[in-house]
C-alpha positions as CSV (number, residue, x, y, z in Angstrom):
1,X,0.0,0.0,0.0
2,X,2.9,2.2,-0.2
3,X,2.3,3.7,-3.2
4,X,-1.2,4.8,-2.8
5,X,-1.8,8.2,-2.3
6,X,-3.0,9.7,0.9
7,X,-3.9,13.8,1.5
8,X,-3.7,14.8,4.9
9,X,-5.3,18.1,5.3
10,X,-3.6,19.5,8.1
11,X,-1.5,19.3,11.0
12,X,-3.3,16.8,13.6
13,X,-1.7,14.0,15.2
14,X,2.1,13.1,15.4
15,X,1.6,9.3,15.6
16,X,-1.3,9.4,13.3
17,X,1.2,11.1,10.4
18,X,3.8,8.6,11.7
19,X,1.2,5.6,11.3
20,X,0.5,7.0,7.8
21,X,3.6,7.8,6.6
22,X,4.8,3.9,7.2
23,X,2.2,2.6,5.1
24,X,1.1,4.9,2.6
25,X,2.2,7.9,0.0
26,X,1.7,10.6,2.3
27,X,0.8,14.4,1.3
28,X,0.9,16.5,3.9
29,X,-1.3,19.4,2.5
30,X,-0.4,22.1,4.4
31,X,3.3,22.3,2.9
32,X,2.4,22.7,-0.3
33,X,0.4,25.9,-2.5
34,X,-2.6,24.1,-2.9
35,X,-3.4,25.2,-6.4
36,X,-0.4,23.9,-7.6
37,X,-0.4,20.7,-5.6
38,X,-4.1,19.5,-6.7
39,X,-2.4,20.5,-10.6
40,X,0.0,18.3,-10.3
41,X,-1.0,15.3,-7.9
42,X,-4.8,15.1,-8.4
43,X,-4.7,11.8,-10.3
44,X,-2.3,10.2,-7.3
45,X,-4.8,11.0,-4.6
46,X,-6.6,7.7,-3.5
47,X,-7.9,8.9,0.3
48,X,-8.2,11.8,2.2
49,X,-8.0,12.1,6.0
50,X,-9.5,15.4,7.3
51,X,-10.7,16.1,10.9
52,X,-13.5,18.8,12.7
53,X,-11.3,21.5,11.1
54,X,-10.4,20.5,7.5
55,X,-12.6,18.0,6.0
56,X,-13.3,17.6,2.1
57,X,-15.7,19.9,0.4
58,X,-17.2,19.9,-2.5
59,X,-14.5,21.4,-4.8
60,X,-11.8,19.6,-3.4
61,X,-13.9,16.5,-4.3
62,X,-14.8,17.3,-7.9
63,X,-10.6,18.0,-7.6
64,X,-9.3,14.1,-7.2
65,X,-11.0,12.4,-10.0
66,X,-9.4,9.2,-8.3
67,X,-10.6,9.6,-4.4
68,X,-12.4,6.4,-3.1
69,X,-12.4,7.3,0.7
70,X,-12.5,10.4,2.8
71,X,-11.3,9.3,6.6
72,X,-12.2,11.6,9.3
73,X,-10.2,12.0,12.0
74,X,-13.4,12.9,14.2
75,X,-16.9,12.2,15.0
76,X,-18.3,15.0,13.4
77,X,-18.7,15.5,9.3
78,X,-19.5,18.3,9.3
79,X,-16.9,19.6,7.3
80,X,-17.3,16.3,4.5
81,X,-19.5,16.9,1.9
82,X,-21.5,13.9,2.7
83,X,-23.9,14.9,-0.5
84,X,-21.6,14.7,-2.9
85,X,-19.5,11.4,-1.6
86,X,-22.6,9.7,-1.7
87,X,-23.0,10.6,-5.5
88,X,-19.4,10.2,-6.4
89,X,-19.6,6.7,-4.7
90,X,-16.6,7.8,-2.3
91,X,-16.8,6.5,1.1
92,X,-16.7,8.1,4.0
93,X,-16.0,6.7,7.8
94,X,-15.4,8.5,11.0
95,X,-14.3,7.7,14.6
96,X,-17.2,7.2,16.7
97,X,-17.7,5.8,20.4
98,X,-13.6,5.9,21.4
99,X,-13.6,9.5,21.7
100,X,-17.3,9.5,24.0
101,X,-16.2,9.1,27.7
102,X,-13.8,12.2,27.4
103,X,-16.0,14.6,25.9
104,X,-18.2,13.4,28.5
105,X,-15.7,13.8,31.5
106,X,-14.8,17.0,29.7
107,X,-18.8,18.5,29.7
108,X,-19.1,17.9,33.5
109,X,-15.6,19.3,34.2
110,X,-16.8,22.3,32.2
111,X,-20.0,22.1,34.4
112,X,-17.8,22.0,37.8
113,X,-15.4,24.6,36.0
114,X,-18.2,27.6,35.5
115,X,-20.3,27.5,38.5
116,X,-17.8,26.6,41.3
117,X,-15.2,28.7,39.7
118,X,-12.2,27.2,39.1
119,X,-10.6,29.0,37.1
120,X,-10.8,31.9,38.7
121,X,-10.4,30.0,42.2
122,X,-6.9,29.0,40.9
123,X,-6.0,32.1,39.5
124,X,-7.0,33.9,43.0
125,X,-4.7,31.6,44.4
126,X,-1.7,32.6,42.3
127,X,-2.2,36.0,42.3
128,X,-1.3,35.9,46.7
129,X,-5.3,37.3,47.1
130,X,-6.3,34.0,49.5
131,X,-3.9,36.2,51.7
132,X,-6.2,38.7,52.2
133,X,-9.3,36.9,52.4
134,X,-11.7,34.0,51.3
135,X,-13.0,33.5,48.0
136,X,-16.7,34.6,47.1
137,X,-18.9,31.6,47.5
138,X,-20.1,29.9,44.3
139,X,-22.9,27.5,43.0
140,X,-23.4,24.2,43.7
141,X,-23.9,21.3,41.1
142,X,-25.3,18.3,42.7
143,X,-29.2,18.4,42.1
144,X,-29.2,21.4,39.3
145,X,-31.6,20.3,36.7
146,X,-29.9,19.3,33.2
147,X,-31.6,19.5,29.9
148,X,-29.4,18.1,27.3
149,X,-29.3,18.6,23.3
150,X,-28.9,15.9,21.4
151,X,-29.2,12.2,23.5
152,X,-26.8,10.1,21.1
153,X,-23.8,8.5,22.1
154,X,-22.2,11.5,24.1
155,X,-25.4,12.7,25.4
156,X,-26.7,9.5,27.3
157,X,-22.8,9.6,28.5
158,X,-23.1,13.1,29.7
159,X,-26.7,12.3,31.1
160,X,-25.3,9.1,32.9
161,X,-22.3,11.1,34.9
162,X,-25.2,13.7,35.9
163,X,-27.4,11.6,37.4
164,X,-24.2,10.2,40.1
165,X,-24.9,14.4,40.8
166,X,-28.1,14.0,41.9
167,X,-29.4,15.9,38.8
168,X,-32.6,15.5,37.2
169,X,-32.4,15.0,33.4
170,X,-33.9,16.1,30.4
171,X,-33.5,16.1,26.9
172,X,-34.4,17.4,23.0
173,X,-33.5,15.6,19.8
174,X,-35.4,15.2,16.2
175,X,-37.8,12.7,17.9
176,X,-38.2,11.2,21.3
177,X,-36.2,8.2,22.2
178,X,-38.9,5.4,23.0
179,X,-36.3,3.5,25.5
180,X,-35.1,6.7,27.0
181,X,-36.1,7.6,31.1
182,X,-35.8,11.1,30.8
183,X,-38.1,14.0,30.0
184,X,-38.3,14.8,26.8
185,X,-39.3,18.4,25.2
186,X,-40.2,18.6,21.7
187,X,-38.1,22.0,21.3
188,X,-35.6,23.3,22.6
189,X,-36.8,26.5,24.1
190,X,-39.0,24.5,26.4
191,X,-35.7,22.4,27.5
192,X,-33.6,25.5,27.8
193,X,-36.7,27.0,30.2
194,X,-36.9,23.9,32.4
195,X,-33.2,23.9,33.4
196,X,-30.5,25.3,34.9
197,X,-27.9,23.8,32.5
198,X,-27.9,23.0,29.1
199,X,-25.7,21.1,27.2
200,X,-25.1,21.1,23.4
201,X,-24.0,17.6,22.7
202,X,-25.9,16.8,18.7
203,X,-23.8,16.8,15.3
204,X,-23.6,19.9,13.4
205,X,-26.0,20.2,10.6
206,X,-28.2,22.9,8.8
207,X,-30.8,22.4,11.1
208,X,-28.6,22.5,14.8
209,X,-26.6,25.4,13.2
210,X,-27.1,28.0,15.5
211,X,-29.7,26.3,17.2
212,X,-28.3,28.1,20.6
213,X,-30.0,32.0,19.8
214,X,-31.1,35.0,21.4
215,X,-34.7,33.4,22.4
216,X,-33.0,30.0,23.7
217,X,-30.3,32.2,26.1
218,X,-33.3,34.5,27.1
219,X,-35.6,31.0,28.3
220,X,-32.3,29.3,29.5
221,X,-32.0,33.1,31.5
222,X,-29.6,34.8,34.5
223,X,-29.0,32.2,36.4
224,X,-28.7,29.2,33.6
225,X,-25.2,27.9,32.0
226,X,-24.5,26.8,29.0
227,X,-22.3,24.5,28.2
228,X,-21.1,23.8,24.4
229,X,-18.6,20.6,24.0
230,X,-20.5,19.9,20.4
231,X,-19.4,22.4,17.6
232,X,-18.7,25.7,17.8
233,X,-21.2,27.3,14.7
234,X,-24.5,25.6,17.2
235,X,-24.2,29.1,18.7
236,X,-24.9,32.2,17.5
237,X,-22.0,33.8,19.1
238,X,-22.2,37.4,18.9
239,X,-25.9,36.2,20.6
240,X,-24.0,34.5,23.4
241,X,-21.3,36.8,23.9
242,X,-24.3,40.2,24.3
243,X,-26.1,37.7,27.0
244,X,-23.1,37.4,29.1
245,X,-21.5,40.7,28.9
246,X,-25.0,42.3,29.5
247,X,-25.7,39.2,32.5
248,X,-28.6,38.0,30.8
249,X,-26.8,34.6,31.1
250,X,-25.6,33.1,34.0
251,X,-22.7,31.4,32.7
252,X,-20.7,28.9,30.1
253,X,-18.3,26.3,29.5
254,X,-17.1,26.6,25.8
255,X,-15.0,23.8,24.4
256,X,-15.4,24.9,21.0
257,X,-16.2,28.1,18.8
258,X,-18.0,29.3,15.8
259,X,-14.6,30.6,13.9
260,X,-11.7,28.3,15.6
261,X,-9.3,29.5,16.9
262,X,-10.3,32.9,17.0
263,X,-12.4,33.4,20.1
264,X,-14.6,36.7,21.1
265,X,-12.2,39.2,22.9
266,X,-15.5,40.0,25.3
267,X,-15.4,36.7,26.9
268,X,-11.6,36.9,28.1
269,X,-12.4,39.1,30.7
270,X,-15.7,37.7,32.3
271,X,-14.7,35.2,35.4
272,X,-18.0,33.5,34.7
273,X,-16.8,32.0,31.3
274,X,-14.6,29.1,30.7
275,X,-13.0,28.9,27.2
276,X,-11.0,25.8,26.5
277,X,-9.2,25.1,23.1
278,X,-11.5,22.4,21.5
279,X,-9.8,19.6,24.0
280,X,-12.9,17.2,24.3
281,X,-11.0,14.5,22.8
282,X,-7.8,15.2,23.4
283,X,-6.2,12.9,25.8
284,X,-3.1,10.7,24.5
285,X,-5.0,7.3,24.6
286,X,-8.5,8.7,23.1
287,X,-6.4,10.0,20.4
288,X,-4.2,7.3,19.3
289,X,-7.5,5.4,19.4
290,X,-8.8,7.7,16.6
291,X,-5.8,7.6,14.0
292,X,-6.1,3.6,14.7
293,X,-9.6,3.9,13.5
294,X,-8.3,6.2,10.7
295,X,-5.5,3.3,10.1
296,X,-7.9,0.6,10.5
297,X,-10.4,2.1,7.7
298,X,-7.7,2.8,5.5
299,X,-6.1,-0.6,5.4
300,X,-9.8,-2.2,5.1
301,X,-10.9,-0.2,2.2
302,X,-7.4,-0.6,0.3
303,X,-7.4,-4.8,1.0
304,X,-11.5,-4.6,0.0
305,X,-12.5,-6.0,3.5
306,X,-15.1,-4.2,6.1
307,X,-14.8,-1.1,7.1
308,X,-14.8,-0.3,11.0
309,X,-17.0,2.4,10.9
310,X,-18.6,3.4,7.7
311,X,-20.7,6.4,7.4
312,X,-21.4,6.6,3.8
């Protein structure tokens, strides 16, 4: 297989490039002028391997007359034309369930993070303050009521480390899940104003794309969080950023962003914010799980077996 032609679209995991490199014809993208590069290597390029940053889009498909597989080094697709690999009969696969438990560790340490103040506990701390006096009291966690958006694979994980908190749970997705104990509401504004937290935690699509807006921050109110470990463009973020600054929201916990990395300058300075570089997956085992997904799918699609986790 060392002469097949992958395109990896960006900077993403050392071992992953590593693992690639030993078995294929890596391109690495980002080192090249990308006009130029599609000019002269479009007929060599047999699989692509994005992430929740650089996927494939439309052009770039219509690009590499000879792609069979786009690889994702992600969960989300967001940014894969799924349309048009469908038509072009290229096949897509992603890397679902090994990256759930730490987004869901993450969300709840996001949770514990903005309303017992952390952050700002630590940096309080450091700065010699403790010395001349306590820190303000904060908000408790245990027992708050959690409404949850989206209750796939991350959600129900997310949902399960609430409830050891005591908290009641609560849920909105396309349609109500018939084997599901939770309350369900049929939108999310009702959700939003029948909690004190909410959690975005469903893919990215045309419909969830800025699903968090002015009237859902308003219902969700002064003393609710938000916490957003899903994508960043679910929020309308000039929305989100108003609510705080003006204390029409209580709080967040923001793993990701609606133009990464570039982050609102408003938020840096509100102590009832926590930002966090889009780290839900990123421990050392969860992802060297991923590129052996991203391996795994590679290898099975080149020697015609299974894939492991075929999307389209």
């Amino acid at each position: 297989m060392e002469a097949i032609g992958v395109l990896m679209m960006c900077p993403m995991s050392p071992y992953l490039e590593q693992q690639l490199d030993k078995r294929f014809n890596l391109f690495r993208f980002w080192n090249f002028p990308q006009k130029e590069f599609l000019k002269e290597n479009s007929n060599s390029i047999r699989a692509i391997v994005g992430n929740a940053t650089a996927g494939a889009d439309a052009e770039l498909i219509d690009s590499l007359p000879s792609l069979e597989i786009v690889a994702s080094y992600s969960v989300g697709l967001d940014k894969v034309d799924l349309v048009k690999c469908k038509d072009k009969g290229i096949r897509v696969t992603n890397t679902p369930d090994v990256l759930t438990e730490d987004v869901a560790d993450l969300a709840i340490g996001l949770i514990l993070a903005t309303l017992r103040r952390l952050c700002e506990s630590d940096r309080y701390v450091r700065s010699g303050l403790w010395k001349r006096g306590d820190f303000k009291l904060t908000t408790k966690f245990s027992g708050k009521s959690v409404g949850i958006i989206g209750l796939g694979r991350i959600g129900s994980a997310i949902a399960k480390r609430a409830e050891a908190f005591g908290c009641p749970i609560s849920y909105y997705s396309r349609s109500e899940k018939p084997d599901s104990k939770y309350k369900y509401y049929p939108n999310v504004i009702d959700l939003a104003s029948n909690c004190h937290i909410l959690i975005v935690a469903c893919p990215l699509t045309n419909e969830t794309r800025h699903i968090i807006n002015r009237e859902v921050i308003d219902a969700l109110g002064p003393k609710g969080v938000l916490i957003n470990i899903g994508r960043g463009p679910h929020v309308d973020e000039p929305e989100l950023v108003s609510a705080l600054v003006e204390g029409r929201l209580g709080g967040a916990g923001l793993d990701v962003f609606e133009h990464e990395p570039e982050v609102p300058e408003q938020l840096f300075g509100l102590d009832n914010v926590v930002l966090l570089p889009h780290v839900g997956s990123g421990t050392v085992e969860t992802r060297n799980a991923m590129a052996d997904l991203v391996i795994g799918n590679l290898e099975a699609h080149f020697l015609n077996k299974p894939l492991l986790t075929l999307v389209v």
